[in-house]
C-alpha positions in Angstrom: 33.8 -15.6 -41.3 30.3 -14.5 -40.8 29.5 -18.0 -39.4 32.4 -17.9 -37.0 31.1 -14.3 -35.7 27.5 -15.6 -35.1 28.7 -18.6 -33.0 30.7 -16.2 -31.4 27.7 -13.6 -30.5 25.6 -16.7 -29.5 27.7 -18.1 -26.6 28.6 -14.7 -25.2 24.9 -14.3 -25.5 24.3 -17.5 -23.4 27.5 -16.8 -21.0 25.7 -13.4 -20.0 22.4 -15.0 -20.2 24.0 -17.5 -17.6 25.5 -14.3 -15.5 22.2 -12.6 -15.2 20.3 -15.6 -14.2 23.0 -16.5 -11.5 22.7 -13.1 -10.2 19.0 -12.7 -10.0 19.1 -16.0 -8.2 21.8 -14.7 -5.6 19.5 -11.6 -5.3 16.2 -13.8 -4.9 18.7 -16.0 -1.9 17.9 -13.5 1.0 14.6 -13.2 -0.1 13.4 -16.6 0.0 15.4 -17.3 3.3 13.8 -14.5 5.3 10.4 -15.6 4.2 10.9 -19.1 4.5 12.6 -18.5 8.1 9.6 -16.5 8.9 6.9 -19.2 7.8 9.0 -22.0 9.9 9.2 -19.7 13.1 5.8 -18.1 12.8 3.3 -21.0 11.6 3.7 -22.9 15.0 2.1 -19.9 16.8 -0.8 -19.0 14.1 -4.5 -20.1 15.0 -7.9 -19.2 15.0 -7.4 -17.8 18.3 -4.2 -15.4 17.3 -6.1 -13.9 14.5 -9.3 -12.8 16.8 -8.1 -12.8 20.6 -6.2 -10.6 23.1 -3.1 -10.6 24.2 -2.4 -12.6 27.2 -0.5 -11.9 30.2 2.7 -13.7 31.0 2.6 -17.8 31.3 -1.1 -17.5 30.3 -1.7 -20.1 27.6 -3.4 -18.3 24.2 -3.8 -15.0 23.3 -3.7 -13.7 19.7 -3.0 -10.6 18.3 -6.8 -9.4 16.8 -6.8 -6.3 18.2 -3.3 -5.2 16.5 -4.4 -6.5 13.0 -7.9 -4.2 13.2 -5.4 -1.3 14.6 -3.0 -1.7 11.4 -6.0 -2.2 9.0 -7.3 1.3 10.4 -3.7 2.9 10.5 -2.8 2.3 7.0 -6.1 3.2 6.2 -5.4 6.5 8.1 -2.1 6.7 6.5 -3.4 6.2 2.9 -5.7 8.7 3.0 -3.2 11.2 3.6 -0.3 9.6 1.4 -2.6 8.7 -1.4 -3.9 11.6 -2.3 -1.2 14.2 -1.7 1.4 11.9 -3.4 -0.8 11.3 -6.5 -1.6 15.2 -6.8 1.8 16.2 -6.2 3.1 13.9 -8.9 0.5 15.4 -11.3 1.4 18.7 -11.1 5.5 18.1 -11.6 4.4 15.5 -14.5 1.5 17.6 -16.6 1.6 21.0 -15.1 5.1 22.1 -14.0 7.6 19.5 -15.3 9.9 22.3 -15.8 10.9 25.1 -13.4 12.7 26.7 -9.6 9.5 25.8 -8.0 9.4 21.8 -9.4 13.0 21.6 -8.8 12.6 22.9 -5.1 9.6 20.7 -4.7 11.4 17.3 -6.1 14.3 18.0 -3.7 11.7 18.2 -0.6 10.6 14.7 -1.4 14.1 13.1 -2.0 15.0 14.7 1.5 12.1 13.1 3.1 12.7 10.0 1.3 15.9 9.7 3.1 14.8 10.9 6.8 14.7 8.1 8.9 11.0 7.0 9.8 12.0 7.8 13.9 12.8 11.7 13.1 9.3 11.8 11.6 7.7 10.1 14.6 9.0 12.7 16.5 7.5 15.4 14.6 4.7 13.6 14.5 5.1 13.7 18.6 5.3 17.1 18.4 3.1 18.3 15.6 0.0 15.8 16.7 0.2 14.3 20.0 2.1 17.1 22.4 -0.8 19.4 21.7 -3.8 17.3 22.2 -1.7 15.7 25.3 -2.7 12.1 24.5 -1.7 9.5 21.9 -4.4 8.7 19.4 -4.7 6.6 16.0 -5.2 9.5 14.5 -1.7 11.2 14.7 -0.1 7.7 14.0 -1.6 7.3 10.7 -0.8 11.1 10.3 2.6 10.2 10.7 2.6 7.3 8.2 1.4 9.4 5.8 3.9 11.4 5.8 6.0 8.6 5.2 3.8 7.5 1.8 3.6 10.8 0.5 7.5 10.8 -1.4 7.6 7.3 -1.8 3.9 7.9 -3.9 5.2 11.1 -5.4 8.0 9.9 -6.7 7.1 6.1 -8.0 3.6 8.1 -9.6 5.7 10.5 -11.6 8.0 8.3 -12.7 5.2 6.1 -14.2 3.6 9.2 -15.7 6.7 10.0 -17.4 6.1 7.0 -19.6 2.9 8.2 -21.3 3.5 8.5 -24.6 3.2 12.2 -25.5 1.3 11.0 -28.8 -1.6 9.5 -26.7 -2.0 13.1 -25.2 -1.7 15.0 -28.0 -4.3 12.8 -29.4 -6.8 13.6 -27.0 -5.7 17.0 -27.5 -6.8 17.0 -31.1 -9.8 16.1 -30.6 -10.4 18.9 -28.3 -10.1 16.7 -24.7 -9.0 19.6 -22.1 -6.2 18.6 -19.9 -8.3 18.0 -16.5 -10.1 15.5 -18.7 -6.9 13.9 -20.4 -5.3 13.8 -17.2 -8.3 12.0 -15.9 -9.3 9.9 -18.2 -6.5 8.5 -20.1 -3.3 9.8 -18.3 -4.5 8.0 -15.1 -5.8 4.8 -16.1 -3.1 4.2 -18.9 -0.5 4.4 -15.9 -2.9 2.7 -13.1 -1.0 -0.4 -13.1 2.6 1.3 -12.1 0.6 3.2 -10.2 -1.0 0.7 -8.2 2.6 -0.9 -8.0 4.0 2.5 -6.1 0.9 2.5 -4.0 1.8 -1.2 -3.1 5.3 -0.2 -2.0 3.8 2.3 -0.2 1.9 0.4 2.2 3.8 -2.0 2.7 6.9 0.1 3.6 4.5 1.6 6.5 2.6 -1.2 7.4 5.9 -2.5 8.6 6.6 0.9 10.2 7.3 0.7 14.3 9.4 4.0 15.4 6.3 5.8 14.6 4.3 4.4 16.0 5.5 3.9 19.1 5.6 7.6 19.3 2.5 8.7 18.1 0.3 5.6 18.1 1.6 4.3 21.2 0.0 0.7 21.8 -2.8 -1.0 23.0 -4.1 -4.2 24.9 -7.7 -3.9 24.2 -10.0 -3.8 21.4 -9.9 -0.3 20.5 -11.6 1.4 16.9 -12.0 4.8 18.5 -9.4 7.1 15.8 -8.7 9.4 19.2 -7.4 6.8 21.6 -4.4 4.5 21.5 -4.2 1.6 19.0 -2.4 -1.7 19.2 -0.7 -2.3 15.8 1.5 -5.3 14.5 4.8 -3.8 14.4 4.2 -2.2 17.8 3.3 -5.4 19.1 6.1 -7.6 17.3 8.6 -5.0 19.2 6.8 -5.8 22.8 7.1 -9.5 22.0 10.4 -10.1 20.7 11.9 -7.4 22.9 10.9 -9.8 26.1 12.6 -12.9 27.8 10.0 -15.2 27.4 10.2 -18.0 24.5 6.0 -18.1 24.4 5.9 -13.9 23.9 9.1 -14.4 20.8 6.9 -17.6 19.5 3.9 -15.1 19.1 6.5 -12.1 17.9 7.0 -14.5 14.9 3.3 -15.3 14.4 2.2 -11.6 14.3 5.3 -11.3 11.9 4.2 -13.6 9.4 0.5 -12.4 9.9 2.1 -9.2 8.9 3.9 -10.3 5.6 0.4 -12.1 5.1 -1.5 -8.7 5.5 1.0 -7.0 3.0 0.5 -9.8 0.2 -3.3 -10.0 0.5 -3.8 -6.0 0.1 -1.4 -6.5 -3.2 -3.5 -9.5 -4.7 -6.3 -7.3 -4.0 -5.5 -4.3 -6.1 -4.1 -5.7 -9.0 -7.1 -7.9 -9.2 -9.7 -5.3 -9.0 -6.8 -3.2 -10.9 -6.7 -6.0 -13.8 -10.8 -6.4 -14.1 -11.5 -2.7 -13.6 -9.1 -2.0 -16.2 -8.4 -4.9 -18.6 -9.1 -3.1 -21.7 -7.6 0.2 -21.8 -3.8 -1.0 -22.8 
């Protein structure tokens, strides 16, 4: 009877085994057939030239998008200063200081809200807050406005990774007279820096990829430009002017800067778990 049972339990085991497999591969289908669509479109238009030219004018040969990768690079860097920070302090506080509480409860339903605002009604804000009352647009209220994206998509992803510190580890430290600045610190922080630096991946890449914003706030650019208080080309911004025109040799190029945008996206999260994994290698 017992044997029976077991051979029963081990092909419902390997019928479900079969179900999730076949499921993550129908979940992984879209996936690979966006990216490989992208590579096949894009590749054609990638040189040395796209990566460190201007754009050109209509039925010019050449061009490249240079100026719009330095513009994004600076943007997210813009954006990630803001985001980072406030999204990591915020999740802190509702984690280790205030887990309980009116004023946690109202504060977690302010960053499901703006987790669900569409990126366009913040560009607008971001109109209005940043660039209406200096009456120019400027790289400066752009990444503003991306960091406001980050900041509940950190918060939340930080304190749900802070949430699976083992209490004992703390109340270690504790014991041994560690005050909770220091816990926090120095073992809260880096125990959880991997999931952390996971969110933080998310993070940029959800507003690297951001265009209603920018087009608001950021505006655009055709020149090299690193000046924070001026207009700045950016990759999104630019795939919108390409692929938006009639011209096959401007949707070619739309591609390009597409793939060179899922390229940018992949390279900042080899990056950080590889400084992530040697910084950090020991503590877990």
């Amino acid at each position: 009877m017992n044997k029976k049972r077991m051979i029963r339990r081990n092909k419902v085991n390997v019928l479900m085994m079969g179900i999730v497999v076949l499921f993550t591969l129908i979940a992984l289908i879209p996936l690979v057939s966006i990216l490989s669509y992208i590579v096949y479109k894009g590749s054609s238009a990638l040189s040395i030239d796209f990566f460190v030219k201007l754009p050109v004018a209509v039925g010019e040969l050449g061009g490249g998008v240079g100026n719009a990768i330095v513009g994004t690079f600076l943007l997210v860097l813009i954006a990630s200063g803001v985001g980072l920070p406030i999204g990591i302090m915020t999740a802190i506080y509702l984690n280790e200081y205030r887990p309980q509480g009116l004023f946690s409860s109202m504060i977690r339903f302010v960053v499901d809200v703006l987790l669900g605002i569409p990126s366009v009604v913040i560009g607008i804000f971001a109109y209005i807050a940043f660039v209406r009352p200096f009456e120019h647009f400027s790289a400066w209220s752009g990444g503003l406005a991306l960091g406001i994206i980050m900041i509940p998509i950190i918060t939340r992803s930080t304190e749900e990774i802070l949430r699976l510190v083992p209490n004992s580890i703390k109340e270690g430290a504790y014991a041994l007279g560690i005050n909770k600045w220091k816990t926090i610190l120095f073992i809260v922080i880096p125990y959880s820096l991997k999931g952390m630096v996971t969110g933080i991946m998310l993070g940029v890449a959800r507003v690297a990829g951001e265009t209603a914003p920018l087009l608001l706030t950021a505006f655009g650019n055709h020149y090299w430009n690193t000046k924070l208080s001026e207009p700045i080309a950016s990759l999104p911004a630019q795939i919108f002017e390409y692929a938006k025109s009639p011209y096959e040799d401007w949707i070619e190029k739309a591609w390009g800067a597409a793939l060179v945008l899922i390229g940018f996206v992949l390279i900042i999260n080899i990056a950080a778990r590889t400084i992530t994994r040697s910084r950090f290698k020991n503590i877990n």
